[in-house]
N, C-alpha and C positions, 0 to 999 in steps of 0.2 A: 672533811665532811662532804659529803657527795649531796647533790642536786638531782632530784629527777623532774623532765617538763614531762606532764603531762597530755597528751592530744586529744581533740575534740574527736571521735569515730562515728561517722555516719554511716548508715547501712540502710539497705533496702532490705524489706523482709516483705512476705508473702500478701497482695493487695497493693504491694507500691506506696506503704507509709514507709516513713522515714524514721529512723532512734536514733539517740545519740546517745555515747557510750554504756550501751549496753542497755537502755530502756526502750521499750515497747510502746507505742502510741497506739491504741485500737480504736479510738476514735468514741469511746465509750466514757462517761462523764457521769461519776456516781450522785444522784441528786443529794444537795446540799441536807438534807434534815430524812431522818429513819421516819418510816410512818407510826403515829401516834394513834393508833386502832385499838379498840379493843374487840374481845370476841363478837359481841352484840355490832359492834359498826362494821365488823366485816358481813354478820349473816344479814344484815337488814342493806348493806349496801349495792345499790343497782350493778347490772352487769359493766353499762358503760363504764364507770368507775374502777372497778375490778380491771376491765381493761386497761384505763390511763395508769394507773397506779402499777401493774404487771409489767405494760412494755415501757416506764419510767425510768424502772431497776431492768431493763434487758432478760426479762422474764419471760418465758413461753404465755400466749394470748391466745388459748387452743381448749378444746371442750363445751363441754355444759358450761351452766351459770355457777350451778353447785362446783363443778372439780376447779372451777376456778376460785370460789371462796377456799376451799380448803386447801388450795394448792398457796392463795394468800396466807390464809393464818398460819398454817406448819411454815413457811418463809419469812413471816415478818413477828408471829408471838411468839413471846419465851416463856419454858413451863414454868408454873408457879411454883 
C-alpha cells in the first residue's frame, strides 16, 4: 500500500493575496443572512439603503434611485 504526503502550495496571484492549495482569497466576505425583502420594501426603500445593501453583496452602487431598486429586486427576488 503506497502513502502519499500531501504539500501545503502557496502562490501569489494577481494583487499579492496568497491561496493555498489551489483556493483563491479575494478578500470578499459573503454577508452572513440573504436579504429578507419583499417587492413593496425594496420600491418604498430610501436610496442610502439600496446603497448599503448593493455594495454589502459587492454589487454595482451606480445610477438613478429607480435602476438601483430594480437592479436590487431582479438580484435578490425569486419569481413566484
Amino acid at each position: 500500500m503506497q502513502t502519499q504526503k500531501m504539500e501545503s502550495i502557496s502562490y501569489e496571484v494577481a494583487g499579492g493575496v496568497k491561496g493555498h492549495q489551489g483556493s483563491y482569497n479575494s478578500g470578499f466576505q459573503m454577508p452572513q443572512h440573504y436579504p429578507k425583502y419583499c417587492k413593496s420594501d425594496y420600491e418604498a426603500m430610501p436610496e442610502w439603503q439600496l446603497n448599503r445593501l448593493l455594495s454589502e453583496y459587492g454589487l454595482p452602487v451606480i445610477g438613478s434611485v429607480e435602476q438601483k431598486r430594480k437592479f436590487a429586486m431582479g438580484a435578490f427576488l425569486w419569481p413566484q
